[in-house]
RONU-87023 format. One line per 4 residues: number of its first residue (from 1); for each residue x, y, z of N, C-alpha, C, O. Coordinates in Angstrom, 2 decimals, always signed. Layout:
<sites>
NUM	X/Y/Z/X/Y/Z/X/Y/Z/X/Y/Z; ...
</sites>
This chain:
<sites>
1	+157.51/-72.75/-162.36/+158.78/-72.87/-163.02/+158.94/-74.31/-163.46/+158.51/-75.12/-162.63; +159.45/-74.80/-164.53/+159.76/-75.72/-165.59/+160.90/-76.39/-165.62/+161.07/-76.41/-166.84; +161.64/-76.85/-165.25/+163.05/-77.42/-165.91/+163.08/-78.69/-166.34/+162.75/-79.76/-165.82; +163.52/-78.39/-167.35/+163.80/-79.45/-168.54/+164.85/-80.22/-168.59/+165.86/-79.85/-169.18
5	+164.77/-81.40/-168.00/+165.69/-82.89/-167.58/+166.24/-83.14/-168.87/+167.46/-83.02/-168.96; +165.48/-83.52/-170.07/+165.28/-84.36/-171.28/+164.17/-83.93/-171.86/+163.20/-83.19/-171.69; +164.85/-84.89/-172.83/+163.57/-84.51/-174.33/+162.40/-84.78/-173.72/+161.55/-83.88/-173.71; +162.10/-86.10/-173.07/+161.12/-86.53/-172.68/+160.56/-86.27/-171.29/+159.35/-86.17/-171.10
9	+161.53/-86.14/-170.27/+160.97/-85.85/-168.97/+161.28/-84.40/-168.64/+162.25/-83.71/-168.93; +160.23/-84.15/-167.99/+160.38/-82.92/-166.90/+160.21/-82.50/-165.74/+159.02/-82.66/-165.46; +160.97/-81.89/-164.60/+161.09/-81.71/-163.78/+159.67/-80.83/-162.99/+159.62/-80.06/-163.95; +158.95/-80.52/-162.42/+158.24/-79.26/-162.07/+158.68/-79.07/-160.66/+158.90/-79.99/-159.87
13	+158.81/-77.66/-160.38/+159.09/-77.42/-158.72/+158.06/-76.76/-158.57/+157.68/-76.09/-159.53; +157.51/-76.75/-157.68/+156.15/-76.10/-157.34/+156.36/-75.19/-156.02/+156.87/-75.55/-154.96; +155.92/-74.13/-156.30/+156.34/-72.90/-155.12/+155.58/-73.34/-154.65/+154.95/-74.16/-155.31; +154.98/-72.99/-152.74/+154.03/-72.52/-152.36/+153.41/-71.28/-152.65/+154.20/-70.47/-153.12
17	+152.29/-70.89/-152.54/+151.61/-69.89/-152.53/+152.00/-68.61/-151.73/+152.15/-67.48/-152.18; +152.16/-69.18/-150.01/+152.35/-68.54/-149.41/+153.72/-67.59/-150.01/+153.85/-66.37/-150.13; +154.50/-68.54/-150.27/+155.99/-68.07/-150.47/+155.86/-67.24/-151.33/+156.41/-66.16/-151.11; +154.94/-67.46/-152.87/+155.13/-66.23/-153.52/+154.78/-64.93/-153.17/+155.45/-63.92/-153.41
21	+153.41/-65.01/-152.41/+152.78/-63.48/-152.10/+153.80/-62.83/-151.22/+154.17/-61.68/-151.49; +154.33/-63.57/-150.06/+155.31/-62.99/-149.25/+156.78/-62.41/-150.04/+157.43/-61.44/-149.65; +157.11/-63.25/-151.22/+157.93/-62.87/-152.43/+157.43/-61.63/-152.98/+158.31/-60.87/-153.38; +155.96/-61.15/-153.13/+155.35/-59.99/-153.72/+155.50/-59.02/-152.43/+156.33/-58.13/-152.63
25	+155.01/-59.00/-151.39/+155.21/-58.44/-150.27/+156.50/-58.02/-150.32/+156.24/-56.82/-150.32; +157.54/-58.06/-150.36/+158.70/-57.89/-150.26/+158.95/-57.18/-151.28/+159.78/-56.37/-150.88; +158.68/-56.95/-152.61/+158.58/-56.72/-153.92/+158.00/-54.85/-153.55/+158.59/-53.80/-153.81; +156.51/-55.09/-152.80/+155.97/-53.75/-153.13/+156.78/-53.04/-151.72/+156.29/-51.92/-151.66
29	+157.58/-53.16/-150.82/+157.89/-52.79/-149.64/+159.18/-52.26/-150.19/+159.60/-51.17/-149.79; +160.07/-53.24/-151.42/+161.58/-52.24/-152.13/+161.00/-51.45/-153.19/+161.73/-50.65/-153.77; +159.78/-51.57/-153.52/+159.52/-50.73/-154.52/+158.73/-49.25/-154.30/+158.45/-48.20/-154.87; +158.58/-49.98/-153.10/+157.38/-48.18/-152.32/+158.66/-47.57/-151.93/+158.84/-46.41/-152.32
33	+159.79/-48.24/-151.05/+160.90/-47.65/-150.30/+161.65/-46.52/-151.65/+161.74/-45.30/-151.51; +162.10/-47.30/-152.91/+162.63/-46.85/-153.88/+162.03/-45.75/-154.54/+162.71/-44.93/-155.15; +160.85/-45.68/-154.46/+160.02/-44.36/-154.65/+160.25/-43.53/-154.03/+160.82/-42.60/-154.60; +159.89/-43.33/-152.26/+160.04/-42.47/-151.40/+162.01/-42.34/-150.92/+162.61/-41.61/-150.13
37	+162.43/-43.36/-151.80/+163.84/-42.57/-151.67/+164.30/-42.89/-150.19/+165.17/-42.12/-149.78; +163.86/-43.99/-149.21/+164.10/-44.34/-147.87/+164.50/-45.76/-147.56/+164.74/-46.36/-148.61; +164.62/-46.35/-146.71/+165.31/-47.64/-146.72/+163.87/-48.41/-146.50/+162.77/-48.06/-146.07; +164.43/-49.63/-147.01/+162.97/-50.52/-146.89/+162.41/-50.89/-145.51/+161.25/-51.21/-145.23
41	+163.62/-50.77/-144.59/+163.62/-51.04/-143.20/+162.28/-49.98/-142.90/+161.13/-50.41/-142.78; +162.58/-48.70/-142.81/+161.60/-47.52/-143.00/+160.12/-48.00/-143.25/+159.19/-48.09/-142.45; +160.19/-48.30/-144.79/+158.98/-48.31/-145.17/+157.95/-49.82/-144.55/+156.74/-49.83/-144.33; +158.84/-50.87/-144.42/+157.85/-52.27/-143.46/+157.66/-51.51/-142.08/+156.56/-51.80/-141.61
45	+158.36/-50.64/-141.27/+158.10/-50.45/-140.22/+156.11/-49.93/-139.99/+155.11/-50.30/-139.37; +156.76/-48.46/-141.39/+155.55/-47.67/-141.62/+154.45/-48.82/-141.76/+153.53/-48.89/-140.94; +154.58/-49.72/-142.84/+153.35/-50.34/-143.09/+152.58/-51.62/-142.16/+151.39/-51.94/-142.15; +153.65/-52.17/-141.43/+153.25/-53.03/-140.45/+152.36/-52.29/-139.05/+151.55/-52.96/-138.41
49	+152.65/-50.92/-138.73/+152.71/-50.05/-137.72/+151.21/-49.51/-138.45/+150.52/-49.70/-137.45; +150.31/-49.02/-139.39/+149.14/-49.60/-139.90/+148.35/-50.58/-140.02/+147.15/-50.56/-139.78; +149.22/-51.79/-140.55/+148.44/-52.94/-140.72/+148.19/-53.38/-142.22/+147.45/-54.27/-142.64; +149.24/-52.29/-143.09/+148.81/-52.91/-144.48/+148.96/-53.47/-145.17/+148.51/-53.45/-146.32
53	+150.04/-54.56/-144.38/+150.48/-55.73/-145.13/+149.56/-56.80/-144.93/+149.29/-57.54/-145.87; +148.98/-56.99/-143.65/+147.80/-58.33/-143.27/+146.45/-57.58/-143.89/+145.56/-58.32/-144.32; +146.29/-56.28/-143.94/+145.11/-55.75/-144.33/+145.12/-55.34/-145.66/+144.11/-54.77/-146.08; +146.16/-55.52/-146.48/+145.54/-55.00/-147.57/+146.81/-55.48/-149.02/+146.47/-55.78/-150.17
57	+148.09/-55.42/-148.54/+148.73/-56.09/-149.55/+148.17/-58.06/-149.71/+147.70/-58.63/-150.69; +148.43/-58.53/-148.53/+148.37/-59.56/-148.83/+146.97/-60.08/-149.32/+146.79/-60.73/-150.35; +145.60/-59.51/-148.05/+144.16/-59.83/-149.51/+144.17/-59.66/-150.48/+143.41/-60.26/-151.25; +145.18/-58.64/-150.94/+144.16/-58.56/-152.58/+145.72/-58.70/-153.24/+146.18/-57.81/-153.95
61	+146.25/-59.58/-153.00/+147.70/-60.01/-153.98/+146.71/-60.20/-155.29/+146.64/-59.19/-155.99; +146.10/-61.09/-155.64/+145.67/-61.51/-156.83/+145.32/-59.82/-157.58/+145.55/-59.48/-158.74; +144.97/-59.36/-156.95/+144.76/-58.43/-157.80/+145.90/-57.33/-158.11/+146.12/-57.01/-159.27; +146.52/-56.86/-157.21/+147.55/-56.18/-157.15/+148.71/-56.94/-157.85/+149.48/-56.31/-158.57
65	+148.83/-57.96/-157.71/+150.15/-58.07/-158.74/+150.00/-58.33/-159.98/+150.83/-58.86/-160.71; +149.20/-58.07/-160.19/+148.42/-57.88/-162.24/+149.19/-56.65/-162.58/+149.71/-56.59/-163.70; +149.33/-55.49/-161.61/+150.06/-54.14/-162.03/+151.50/-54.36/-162.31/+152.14/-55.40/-162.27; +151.99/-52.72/-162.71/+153.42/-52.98/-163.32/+153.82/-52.47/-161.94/+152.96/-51.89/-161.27
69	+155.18/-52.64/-161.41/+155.93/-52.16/-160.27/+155.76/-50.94/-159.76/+155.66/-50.73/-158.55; +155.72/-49.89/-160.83/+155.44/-48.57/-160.79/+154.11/-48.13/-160.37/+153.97/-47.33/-159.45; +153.12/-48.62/-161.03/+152.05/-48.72/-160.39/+151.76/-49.09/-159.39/+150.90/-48.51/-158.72; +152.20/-49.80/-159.11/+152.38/-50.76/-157.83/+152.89/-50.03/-156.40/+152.23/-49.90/-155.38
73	+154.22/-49.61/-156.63/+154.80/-48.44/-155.52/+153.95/-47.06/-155.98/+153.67/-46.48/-154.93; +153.63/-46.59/-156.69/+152.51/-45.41/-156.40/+151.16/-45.53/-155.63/+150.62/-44.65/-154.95; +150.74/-46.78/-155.88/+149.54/-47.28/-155.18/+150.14/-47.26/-153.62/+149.57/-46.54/-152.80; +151.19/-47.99/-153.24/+151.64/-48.11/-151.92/+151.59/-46.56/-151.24/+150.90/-46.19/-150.29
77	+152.11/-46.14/-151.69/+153.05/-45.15/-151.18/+151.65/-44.12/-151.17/+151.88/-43.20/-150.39; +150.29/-43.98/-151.77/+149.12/-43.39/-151.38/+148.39/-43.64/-150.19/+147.90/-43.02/-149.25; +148.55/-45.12/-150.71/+147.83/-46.29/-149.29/+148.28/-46.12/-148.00/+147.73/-46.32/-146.92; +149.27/-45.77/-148.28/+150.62/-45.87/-146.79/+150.50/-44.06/-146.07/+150.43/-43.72/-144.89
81	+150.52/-43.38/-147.08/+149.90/-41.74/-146.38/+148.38/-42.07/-146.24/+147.91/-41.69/-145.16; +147.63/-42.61/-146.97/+146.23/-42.20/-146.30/+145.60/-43.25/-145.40/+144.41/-43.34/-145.13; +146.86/-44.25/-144.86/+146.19/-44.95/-143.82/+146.78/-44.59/-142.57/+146.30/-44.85/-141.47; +148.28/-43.70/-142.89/+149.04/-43.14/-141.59/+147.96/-41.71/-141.16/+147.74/-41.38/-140.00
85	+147.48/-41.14/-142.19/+147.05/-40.54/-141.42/+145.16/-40.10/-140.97/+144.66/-39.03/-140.64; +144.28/-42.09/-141.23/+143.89/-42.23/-140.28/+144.12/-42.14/-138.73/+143.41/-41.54/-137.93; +145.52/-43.02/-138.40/+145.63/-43.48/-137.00/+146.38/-42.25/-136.83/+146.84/-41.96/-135.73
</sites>
């Protein structure tokens, strides 16, 4: 993000990294919930209680957040039945 002081100077704020993926994390957890129509509380329980936030949202952020939202909570919400019903 950019903000523009003046003609001549500019500001930059620089996120961390961490902060954004955990910003995306949060992102696919209201967007899987909003799919399945359940509270988000629900759906982090489900996915932490797997492991697919350390195992699999957060490795492959770079790749996963290239998708559109929709894509995104359909992907979850597959991931999340076919890893519940490994364990």
């Amino acid at each position: 993000m950019i903000c523009k002081m003046s003609e001549n100077k500019e500001n930059v704020i620089e996120i961390p990294r961490v902060q954004i993926v955990m910003t995306f994390v949060a992102t696919c957890i209201e967007s899987t919930a909003r799919l399945l129509n359940t509270s988000y509380k629900d759906v982090y329980q489900r996915m932490k209680r797997v492991g697919m936030i350390e195992q699999y949202i957060i490795p492959h952020y770079d790749t996963l957040h290239t998708e559109s939202r929709e894509n995104i909570a359909e992907g979850m919400v597959e991931c999340l039945n076919e890893w519940e019903g490994r364990k």
